[in-house]
CHARMM-style PDB file with segment names, atoms N, HN, CA, C and O in Angstrom:
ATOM      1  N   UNK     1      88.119 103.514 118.174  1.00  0.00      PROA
ATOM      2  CA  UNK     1      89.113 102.512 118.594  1.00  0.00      PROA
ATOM      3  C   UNK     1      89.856 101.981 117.355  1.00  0.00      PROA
ATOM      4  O   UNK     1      91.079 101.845 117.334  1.00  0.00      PROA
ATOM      5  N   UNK     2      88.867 101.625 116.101  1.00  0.00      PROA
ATOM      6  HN  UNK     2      87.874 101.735 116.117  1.00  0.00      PROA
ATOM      7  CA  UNK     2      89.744 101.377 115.339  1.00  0.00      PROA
ATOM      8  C   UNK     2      90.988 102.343 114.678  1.00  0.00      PROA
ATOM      9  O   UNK     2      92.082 102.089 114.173  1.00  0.00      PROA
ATOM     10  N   UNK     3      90.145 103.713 114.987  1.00  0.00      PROA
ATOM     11  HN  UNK     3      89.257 103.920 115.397  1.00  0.00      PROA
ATOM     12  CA  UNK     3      90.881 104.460 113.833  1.00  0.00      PROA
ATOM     13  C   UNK     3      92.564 104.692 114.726  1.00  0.00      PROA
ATOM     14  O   UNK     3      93.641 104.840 114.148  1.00  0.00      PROA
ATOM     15  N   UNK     4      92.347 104.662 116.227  1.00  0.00      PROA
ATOM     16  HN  UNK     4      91.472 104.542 116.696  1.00  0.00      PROA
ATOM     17  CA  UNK     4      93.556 104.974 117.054  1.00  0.00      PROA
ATOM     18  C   UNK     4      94.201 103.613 116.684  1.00  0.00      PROA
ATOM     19  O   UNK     4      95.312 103.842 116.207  1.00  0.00      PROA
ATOM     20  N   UNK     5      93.970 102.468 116.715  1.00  0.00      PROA
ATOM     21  HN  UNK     5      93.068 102.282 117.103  1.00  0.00      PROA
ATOM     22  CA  UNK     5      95.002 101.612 116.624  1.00  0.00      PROA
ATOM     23  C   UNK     5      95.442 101.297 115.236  1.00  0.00      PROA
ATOM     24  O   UNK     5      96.573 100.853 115.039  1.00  0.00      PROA
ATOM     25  N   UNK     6      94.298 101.582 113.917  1.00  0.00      PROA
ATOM     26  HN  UNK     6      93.380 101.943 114.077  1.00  0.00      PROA
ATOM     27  CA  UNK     6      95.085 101.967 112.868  1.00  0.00      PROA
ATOM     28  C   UNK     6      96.511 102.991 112.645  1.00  0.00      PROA
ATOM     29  O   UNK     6      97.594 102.920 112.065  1.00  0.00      PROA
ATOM     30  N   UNK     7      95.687 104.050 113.572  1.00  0.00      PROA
ATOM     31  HN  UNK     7      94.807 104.108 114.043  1.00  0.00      PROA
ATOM     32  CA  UNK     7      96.959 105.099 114.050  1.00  0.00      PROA
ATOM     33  C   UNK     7      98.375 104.425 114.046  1.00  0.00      PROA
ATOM     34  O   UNK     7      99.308 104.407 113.244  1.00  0.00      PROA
ATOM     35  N   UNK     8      98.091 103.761 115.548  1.00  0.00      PROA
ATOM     36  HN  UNK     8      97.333 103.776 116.200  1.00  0.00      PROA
ATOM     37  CA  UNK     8      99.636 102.926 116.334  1.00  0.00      PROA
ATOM     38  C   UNK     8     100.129 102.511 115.485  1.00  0.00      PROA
ATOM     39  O   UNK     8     101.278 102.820 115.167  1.00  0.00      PROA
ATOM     40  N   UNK     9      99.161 101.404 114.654  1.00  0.00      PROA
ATOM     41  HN  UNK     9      98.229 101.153 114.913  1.00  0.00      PROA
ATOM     42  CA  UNK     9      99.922 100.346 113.252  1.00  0.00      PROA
ATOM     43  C   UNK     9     100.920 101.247 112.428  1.00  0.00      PROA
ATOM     44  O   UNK     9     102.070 100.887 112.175  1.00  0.00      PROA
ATOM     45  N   UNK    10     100.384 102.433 112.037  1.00  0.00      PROA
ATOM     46  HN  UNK    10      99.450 102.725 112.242  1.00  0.00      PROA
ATOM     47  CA  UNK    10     100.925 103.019 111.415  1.00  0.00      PROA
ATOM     48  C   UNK    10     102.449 103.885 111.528  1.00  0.00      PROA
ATOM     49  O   UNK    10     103.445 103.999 110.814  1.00  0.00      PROA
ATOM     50  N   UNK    11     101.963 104.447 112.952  1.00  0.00      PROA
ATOM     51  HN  UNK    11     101.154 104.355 113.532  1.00  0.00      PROA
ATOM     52  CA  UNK    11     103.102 104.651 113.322  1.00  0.00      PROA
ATOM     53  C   UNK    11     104.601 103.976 113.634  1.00  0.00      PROA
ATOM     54  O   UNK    11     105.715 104.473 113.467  1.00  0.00      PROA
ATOM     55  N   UNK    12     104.150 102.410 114.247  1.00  0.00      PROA
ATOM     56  HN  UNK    12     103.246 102.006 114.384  1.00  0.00      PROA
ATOM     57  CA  UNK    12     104.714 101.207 114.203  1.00  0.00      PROA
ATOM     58  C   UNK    12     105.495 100.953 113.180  1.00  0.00      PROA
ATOM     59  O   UNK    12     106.669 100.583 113.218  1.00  0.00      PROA
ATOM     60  N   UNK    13     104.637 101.217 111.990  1.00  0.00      PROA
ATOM     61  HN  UNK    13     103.683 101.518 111.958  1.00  0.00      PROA
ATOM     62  CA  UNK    13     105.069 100.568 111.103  1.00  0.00      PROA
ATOM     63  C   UNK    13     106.412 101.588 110.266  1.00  0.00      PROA
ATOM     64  O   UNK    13     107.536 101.349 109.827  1.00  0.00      PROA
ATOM     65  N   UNK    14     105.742 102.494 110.346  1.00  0.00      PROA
ATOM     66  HN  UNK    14     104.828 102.688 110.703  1.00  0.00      PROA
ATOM     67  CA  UNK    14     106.788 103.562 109.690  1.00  0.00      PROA
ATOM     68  C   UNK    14     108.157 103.703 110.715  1.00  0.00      PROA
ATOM     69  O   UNK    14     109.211 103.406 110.153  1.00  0.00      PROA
ATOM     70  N   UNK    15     108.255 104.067 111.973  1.00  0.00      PROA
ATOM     71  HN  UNK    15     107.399 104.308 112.430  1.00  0.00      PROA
ATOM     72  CA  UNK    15     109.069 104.001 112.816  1.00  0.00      PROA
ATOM     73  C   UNK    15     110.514 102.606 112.627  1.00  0.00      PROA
ATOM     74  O   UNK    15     111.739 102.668 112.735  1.00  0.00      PROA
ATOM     75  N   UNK    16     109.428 101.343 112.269  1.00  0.00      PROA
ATOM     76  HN  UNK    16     108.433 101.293 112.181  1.00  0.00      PROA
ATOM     77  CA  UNK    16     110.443  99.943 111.918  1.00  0.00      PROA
ATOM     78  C   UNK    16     110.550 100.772 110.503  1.00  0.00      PROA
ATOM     79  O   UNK    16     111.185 101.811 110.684  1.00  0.00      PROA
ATOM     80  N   UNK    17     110.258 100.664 109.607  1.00  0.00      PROA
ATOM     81  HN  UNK    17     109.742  99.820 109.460  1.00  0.00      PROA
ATOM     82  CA  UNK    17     110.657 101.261 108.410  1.00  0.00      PROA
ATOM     83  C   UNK    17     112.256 102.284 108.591  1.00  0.00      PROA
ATOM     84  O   UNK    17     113.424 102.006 108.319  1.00  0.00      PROA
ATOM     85  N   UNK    18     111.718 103.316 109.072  1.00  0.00      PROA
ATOM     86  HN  UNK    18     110.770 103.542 109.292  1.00  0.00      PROA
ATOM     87  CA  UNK    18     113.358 104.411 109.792  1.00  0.00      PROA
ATOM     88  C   UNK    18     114.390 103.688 110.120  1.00  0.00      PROA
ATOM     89  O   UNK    18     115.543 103.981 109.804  1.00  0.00      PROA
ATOM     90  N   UNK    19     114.053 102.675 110.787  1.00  0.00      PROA
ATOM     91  HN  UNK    19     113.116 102.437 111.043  1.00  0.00      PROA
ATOM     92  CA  UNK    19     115.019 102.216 111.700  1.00  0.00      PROA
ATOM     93  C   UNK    19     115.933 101.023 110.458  1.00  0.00      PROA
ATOM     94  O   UNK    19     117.125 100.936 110.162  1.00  0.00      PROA
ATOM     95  N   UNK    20     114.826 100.332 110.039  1.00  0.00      PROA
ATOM     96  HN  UNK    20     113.858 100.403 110.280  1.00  0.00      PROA
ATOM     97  CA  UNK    20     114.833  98.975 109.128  1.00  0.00      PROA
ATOM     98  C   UNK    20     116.087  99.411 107.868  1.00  0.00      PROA
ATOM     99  O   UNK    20     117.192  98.885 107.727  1.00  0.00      PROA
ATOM    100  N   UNK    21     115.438 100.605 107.009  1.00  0.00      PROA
ATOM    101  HN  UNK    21     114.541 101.031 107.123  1.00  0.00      PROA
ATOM    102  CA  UNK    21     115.847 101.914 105.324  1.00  0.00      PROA
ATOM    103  C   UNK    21     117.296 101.946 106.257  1.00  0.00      PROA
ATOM    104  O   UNK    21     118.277 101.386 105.766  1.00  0.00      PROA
ATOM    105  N   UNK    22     117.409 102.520 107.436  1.00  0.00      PROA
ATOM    106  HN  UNK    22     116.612 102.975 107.835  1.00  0.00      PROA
ATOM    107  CA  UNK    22     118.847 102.561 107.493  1.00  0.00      PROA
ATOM    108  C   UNK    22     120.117 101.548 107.490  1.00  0.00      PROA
ATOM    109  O   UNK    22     121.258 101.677 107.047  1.00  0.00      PROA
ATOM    110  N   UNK    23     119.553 100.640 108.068  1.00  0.00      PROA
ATOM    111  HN  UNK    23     118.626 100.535 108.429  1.00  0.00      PROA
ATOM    112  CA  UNK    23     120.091  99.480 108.908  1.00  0.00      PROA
ATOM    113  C   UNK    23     120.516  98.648 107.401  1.00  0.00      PROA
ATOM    114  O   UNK    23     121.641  98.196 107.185  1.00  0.00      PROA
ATOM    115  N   UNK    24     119.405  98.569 106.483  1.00  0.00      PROA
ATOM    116  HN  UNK    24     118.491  98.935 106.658  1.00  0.00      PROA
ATOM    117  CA  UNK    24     119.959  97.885 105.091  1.00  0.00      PROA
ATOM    118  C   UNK    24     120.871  98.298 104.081  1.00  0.00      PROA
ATOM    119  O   UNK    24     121.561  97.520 103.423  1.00  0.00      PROA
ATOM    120  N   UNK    25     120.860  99.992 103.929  1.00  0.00      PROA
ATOM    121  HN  UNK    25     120.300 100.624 104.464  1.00  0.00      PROA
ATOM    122  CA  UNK    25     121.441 100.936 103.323  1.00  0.00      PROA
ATOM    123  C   UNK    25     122.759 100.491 104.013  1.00  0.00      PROA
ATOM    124  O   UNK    25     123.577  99.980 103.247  1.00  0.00      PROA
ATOM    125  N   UNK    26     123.104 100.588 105.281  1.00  0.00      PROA
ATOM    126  HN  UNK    26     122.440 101.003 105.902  1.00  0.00      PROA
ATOM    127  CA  UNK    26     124.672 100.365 105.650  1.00  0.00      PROA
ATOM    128  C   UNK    26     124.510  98.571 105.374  1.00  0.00      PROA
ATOM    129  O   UNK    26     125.340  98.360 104.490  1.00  0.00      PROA
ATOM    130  N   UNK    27     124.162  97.879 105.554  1.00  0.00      PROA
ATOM    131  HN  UNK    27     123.488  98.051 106.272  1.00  0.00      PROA
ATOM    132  CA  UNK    27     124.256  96.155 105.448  1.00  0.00      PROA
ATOM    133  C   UNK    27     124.712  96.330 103.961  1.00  0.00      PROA
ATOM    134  O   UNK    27     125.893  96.039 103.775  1.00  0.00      PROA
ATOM    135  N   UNK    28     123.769  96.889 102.496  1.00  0.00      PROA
ATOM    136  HN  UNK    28     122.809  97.125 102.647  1.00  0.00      PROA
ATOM    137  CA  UNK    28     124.461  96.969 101.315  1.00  0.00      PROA
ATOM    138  C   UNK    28     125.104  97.622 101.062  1.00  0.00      PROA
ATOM    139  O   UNK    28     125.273  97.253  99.900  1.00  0.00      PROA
ATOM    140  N   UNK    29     126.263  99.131 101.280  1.00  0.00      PROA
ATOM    141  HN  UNK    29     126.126  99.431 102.224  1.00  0.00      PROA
ATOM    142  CA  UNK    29     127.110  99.362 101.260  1.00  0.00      PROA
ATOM    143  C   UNK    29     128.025  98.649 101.176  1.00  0.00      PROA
ATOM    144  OT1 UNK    29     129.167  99.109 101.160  1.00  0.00      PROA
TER     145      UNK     29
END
């Protein structure tokens, strides 16, 4: 159980990351 919801976190987390790396890259342009 832990290791699957370490999983999710992770995935979670990287997924906001993708989304996040782009979204700032065009905001500082």
């Amino acid at each position: 159980i832990v290791w699957f919801r370490w999983r999710g976190w992770d995935y979670t987390l990287k997924k906001a990351t993708m989304m996040i790396k782009p979204r700032s890259l065009v905001s500082t342009s």
